[in-house]
MARFIDREN-544339 format. One record per residue (C-alpha): residue in three letters; residue number from 1; x, y, z. Coordinates in pm, whole numbers. Example, Ala and Ser with C-alpha at 12.3 -4.5 7.8 and 13.67 -1.06 7.14 Angstrom:
! residues 2
{"ALA" 1 {1230 -450 780}}
{"SER" 2 {1367 -106 714}}
This chain:
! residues 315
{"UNK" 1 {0 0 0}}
{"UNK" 2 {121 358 -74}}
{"UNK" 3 {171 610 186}}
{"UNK" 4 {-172 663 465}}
{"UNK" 5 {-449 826 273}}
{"UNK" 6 {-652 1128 421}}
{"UNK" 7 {-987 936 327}}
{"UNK" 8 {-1072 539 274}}
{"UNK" 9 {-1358 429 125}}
{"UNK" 10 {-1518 102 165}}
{"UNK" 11 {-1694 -10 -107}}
{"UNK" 12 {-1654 133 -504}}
{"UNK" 13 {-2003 67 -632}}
{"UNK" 14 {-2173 410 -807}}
{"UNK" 15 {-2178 552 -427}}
{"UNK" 16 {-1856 500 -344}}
{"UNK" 17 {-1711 614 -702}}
{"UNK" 18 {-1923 958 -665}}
{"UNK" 19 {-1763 986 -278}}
{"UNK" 20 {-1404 993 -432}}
{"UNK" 21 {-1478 1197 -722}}
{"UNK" 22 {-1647 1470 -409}}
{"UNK" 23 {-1328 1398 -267}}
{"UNK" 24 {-1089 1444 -558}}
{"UNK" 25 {-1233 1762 -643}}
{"UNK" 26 {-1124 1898 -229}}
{"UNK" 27 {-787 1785 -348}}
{"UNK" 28 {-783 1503 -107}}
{"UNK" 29 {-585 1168 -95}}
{"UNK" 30 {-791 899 -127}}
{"UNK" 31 {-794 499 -129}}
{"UNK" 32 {-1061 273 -239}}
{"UNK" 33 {-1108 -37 -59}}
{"UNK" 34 {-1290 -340 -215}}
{"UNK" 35 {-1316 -722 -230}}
{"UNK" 36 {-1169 -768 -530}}
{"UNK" 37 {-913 -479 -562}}
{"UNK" 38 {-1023 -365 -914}}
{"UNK" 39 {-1217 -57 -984}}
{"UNK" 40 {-1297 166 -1243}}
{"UNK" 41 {-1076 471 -1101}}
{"UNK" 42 {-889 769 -1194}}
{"UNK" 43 {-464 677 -1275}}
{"UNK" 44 {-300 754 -953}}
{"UNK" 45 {-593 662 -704}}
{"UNK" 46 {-544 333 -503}}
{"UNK" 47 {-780 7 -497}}
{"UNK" 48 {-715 -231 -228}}
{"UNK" 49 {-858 -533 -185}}
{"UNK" 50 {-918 -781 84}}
{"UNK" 51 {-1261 -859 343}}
{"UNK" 52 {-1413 -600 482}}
{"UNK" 53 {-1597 -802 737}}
{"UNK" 54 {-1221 -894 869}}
{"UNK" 55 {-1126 -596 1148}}
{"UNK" 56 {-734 -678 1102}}
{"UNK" 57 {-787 -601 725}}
{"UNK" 58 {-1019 -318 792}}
{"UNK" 59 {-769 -182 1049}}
{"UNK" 60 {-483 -209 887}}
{"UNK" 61 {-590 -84 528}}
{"UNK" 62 {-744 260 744}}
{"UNK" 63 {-429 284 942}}
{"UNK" 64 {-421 691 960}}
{"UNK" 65 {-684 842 802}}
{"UNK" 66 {-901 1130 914}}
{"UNK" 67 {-1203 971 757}}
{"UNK" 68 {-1335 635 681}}
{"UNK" 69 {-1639 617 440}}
{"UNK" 70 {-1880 313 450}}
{"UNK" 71 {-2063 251 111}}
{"UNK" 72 {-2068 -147 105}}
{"UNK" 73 {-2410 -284 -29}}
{"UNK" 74 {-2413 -647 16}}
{"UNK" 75 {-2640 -874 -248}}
{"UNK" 76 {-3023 -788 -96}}
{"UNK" 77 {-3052 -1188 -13}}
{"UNK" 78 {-2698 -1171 177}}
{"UNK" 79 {-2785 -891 394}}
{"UNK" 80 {-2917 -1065 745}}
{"UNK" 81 {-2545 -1292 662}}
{"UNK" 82 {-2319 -1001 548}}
{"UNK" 83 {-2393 -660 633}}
{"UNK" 84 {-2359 -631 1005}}
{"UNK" 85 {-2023 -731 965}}
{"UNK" 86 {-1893 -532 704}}
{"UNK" 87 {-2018 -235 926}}
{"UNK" 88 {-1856 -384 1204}}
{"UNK" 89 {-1535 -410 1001}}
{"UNK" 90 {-1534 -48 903}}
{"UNK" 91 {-1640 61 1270}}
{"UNK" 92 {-1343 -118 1368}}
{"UNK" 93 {-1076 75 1154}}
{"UNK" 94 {-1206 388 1250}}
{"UNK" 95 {-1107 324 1595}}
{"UNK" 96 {-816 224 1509}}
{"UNK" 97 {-707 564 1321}}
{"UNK" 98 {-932 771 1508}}
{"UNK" 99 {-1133 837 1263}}
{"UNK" 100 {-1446 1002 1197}}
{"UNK" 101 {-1645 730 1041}}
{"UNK" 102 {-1958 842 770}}
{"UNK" 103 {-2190 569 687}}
{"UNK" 104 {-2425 527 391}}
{"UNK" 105 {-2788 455 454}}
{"UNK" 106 {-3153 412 286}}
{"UNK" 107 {-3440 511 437}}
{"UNK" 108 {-3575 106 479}}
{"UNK" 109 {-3598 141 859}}
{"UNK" 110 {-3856 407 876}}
{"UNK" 111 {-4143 179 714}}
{"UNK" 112 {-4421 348 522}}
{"UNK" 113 {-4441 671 510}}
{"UNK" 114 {-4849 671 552}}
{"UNK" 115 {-4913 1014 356}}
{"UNK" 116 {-4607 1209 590}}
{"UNK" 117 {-4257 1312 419}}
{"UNK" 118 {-3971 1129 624}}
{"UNK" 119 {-3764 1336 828}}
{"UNK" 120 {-3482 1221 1056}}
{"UNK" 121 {-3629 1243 1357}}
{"UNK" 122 {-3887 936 1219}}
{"UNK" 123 {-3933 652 1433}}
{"UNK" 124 {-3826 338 1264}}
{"UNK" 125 {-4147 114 1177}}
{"UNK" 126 {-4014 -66 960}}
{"UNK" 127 {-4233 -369 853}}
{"UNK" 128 {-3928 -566 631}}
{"UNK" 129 {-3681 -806 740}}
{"UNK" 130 {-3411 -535 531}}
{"UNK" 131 {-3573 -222 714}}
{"UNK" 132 {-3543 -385 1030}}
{"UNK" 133 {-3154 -472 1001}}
{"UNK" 134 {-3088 -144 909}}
{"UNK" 135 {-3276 14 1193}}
{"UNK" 136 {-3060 -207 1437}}
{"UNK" 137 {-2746 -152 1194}}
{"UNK" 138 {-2801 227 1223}}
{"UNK" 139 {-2909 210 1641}}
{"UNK" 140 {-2538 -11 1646}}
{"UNK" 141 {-2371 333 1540}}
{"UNK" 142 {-2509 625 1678}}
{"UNK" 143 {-2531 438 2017}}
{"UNK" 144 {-2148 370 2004}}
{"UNK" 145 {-1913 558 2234}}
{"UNK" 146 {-1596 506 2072}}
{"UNK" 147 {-1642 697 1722}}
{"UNK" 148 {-1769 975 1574}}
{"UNK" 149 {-2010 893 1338}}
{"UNK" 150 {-2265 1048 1095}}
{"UNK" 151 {-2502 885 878}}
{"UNK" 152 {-2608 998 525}}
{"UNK" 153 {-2954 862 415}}
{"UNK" 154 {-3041 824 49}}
{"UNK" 155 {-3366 751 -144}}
{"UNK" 156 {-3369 520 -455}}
{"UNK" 157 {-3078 639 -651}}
{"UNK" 158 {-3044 781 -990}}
{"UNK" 159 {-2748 905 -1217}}
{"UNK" 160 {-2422 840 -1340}}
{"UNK" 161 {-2280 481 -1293}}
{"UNK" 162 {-2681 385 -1153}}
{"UNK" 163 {-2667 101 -1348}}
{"UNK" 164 {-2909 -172 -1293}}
{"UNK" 165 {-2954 -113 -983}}
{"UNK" 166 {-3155 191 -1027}}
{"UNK" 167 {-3495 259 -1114}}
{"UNK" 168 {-3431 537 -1298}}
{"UNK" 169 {-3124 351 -1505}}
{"UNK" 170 {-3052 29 -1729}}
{"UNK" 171 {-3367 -83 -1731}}
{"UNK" 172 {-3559 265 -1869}}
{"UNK" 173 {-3362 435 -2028}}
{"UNK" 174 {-3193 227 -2316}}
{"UNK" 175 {-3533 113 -2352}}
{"UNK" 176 {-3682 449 -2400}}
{"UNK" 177 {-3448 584 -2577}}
{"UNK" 178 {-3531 325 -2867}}
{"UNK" 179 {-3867 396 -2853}}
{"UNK" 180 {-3964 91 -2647}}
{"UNK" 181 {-4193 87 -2384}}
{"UNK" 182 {-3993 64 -2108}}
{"UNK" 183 {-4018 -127 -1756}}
{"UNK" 184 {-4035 39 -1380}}
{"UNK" 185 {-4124 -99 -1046}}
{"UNK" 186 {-4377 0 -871}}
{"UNK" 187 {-4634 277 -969}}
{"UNK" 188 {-4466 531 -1259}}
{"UNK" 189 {-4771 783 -1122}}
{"UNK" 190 {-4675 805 -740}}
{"UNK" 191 {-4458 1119 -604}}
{"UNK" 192 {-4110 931 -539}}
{"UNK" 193 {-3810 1109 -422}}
{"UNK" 194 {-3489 989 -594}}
{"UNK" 195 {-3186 1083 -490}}
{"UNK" 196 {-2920 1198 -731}}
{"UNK" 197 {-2581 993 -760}}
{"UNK" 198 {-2339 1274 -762}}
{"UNK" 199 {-2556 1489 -438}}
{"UNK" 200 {-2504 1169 -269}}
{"UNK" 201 {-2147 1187 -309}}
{"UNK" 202 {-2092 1516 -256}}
{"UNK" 203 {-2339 1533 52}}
{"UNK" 204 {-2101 1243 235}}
{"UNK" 205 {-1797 1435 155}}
{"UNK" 206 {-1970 1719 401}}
{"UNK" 207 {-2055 1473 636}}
{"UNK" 208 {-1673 1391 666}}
{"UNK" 209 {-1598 1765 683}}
{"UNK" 210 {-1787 1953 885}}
{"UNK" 211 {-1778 2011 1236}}
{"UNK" 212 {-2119 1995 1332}}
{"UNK" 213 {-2227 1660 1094}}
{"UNK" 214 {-2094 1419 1346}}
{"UNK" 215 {-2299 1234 1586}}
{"UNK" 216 {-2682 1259 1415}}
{"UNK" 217 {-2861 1114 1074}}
{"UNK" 218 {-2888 1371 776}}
{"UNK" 219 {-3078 1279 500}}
{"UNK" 220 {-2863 1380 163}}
{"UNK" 221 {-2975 1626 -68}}
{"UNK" 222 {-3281 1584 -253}}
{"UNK" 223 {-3481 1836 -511}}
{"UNK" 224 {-3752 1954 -312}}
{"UNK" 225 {-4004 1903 -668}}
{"UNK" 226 {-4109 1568 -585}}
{"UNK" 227 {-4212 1426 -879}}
{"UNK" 228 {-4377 1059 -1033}}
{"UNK" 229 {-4170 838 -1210}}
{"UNK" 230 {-4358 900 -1523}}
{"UNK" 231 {-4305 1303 -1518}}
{"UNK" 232 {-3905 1240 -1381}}
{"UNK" 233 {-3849 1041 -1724}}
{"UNK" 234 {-4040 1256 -1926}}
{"UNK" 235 {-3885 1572 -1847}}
{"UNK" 236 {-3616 1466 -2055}}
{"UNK" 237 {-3779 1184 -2268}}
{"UNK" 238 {-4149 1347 -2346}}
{"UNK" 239 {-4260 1084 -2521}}
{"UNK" 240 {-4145 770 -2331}}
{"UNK" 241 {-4420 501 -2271}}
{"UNK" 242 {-4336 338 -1946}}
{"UNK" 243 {-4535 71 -1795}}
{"UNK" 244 {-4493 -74 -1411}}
{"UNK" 245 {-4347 -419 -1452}}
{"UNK" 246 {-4652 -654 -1377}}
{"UNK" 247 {-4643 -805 -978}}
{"UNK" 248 {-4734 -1106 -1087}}
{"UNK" 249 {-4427 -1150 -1319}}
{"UNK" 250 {-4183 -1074 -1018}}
{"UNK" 251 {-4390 -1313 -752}}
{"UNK" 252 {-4320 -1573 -1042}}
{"UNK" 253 {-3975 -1498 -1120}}
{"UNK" 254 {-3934 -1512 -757}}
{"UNK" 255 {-3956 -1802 -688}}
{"UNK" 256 {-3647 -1921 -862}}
{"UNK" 257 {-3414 -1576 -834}}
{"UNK" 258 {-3351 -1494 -453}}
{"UNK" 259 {-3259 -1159 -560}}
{"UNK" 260 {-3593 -1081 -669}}
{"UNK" 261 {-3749 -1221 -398}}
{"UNK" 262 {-3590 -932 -221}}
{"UNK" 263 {-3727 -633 -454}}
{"UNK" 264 {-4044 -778 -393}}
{"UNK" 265 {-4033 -710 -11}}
{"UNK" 266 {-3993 -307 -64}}
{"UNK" 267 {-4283 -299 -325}}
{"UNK" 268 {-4454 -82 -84}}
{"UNK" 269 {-4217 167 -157}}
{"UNK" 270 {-4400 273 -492}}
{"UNK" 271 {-4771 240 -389}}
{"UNK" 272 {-4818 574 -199}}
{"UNK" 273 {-4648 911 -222}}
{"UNK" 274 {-4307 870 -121}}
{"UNK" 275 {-4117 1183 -22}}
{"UNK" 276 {-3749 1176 168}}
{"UNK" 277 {-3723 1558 352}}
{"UNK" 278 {-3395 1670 332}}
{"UNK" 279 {-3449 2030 451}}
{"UNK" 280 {-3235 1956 751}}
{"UNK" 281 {-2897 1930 582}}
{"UNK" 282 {-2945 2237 311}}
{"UNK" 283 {-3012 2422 601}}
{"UNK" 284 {-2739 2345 856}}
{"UNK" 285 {-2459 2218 632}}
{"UNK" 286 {-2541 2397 356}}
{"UNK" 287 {-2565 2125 108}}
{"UNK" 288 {-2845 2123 -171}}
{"UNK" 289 {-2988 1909 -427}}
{"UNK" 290 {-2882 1960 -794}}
{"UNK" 291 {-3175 2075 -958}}
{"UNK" 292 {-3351 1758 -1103}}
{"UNK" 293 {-3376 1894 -1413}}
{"UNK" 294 {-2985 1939 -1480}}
{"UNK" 295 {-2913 1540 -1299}}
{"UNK" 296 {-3194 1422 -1469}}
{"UNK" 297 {-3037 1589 -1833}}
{"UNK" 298 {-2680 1491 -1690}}
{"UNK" 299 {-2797 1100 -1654}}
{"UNK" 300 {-2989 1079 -1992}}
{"UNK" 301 {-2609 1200 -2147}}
{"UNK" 302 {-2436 919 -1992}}
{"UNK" 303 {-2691 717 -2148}}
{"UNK" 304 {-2659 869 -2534}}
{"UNK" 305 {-2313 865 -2489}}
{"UNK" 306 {-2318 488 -2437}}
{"UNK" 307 {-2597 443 -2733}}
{"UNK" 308 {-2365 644 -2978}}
{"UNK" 309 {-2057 468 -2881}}
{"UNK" 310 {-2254 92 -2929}}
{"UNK" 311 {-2449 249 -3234}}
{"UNK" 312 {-2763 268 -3085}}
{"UNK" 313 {-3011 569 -3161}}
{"UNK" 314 {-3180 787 -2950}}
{"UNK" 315 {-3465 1014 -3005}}
């Protein structure tokens, strides 16, 4: 390993990737920490792999930084076997360095939202095996007396490097882009807040920063315009035709793919208004959403630029 890094990050899925580009714009020295030690990075930034879960790895791969990022998403059917650990792993390095530790969250553990806008100061009701881990994940943290911690809590993603993991990404907008009617879960016509790729990056970066993020939950920046699904694609796709992928072809494929077992737990998600506040951090750390038109014209680009390179069209 090269010389002790300012900032490690665990994990370099889209979140992670967007934390050290934040990051790399301060002017800060980074290292990426992952499984496998490959990552789609920048020359002269440094992947390392090896098991999160283990705490002499953990430690010794964190061994002085300032900051230590968590941004490890397990497969959904590995989380009750997985997760706890890995957090455990990266709790344990920042102890180590004395280290400010920022953590990555969704907003599973606060249930339905039962026609109110989630705030931080929610009660966790969650009603899912995955909403109830990460309420006791998240109690595990903030109830801790041996690091300083703050927690950054995303919606359902969208943007850059979203991939197929987002609603908002390979599955809608190749497809719409060709003039195909293109699959969503859930209901396209409920208010859903999504949570932009790069504001999630940038918004965990400030969490590492600033004096007064440690020790609470901040829900990262979202555009106050809550909008459907339908409206979010069509502001830069008018004429898309999108269509809610049928329940009854998920329950089926279910049964065979664990993984979508799992999506079909957090259904609920779609089937009422669905709107993440995120007041508290704009307000207090001074962090705000891109507007969703510009993220929402800045995804669809990645996209095109990926159709023109493979020689697909888009209208």
């Amino acid at each position: 390993m090269s010389a002790n890094p300012r900032h490690v990050v665990f994990g370099t899925g889209a979140i992670g990737l967007a934390t050290l580009d934040a990051l790399r714009r301060r002017g800060e020295t980074v290292r990426m920490v992952n499984r496998s030690g490959f990552a789609p990075v920048p020359d002269g930034v440094e992947v390392v792999g090896g098991d999160a879960a283990d705490p002499a790895f953990t430690i010794a791969v964190a061994r002085g930084a300032k900051v230590v990022y968590q941004t490890l998403n397990p497969p959904y059917e590995r989380w009750a076997e997985q997760f706890p650990a890995l957090q455990d792993g990266v709790l344990a390095a920042a102890e180590a360095a004395g280290a400010r530790m920022v953590s990555m969250e969704n907003v599973y553990m606060y249930g339905r939202a039962a026609g109110r806008p989630l705030t931080e100061d929610r009660a966790y009701a969650a009603h899912t095996k995955k909403g109830r881990l990460r309420g006791e994940m998240a109690r595990r943290l903030l109830d801790n007396r041996r690091v300083e911690v703050a927690i950054g809590r995303a919606s359902d993603y969208f943007g850059p490097r979203g991939g197929a993991q987002s609603n908002l990404g390979d599955r809608l907008f190749p497809a719409a882009m060709a003039g195909k009617t293109a699959p969503v879960l859930g209901d396209p016509d409920q208010p859903h807040t999504y949570t932009y790729i790069p504001d999630i990056g940038e918004g965990l970066a400030v969490l590492g920063e600033h004096p007064a993020a440690a020790g609470r939950v901040w829900h990262l920046p979202n555009d106050p315009d809550t909008r459907t699904t339908r409206a979010l694609v069509r502001a830069v796709l008018p004429h898309a035709r999108i269509r809610q992928l049928p329940p009854i072809m998920l329950r089926l494929a279910g049964l065979t793919n664990p993984a979508v077992r799992e999506i079909l737990e957090m259904a609920y998600l779609f089937e009422e208004p669905f709107v993440v506040d995120s007041s508290a951090i704009a307000a207090e750390l001074g962090v705000r959403a891109t507007p969703v038109e510009q993220a929402l014209g800045e995804t669809f680009a990645t996209y095109r630029l990926v159709a023109g390179r493979s020689g697909g069209a888009a209208r």
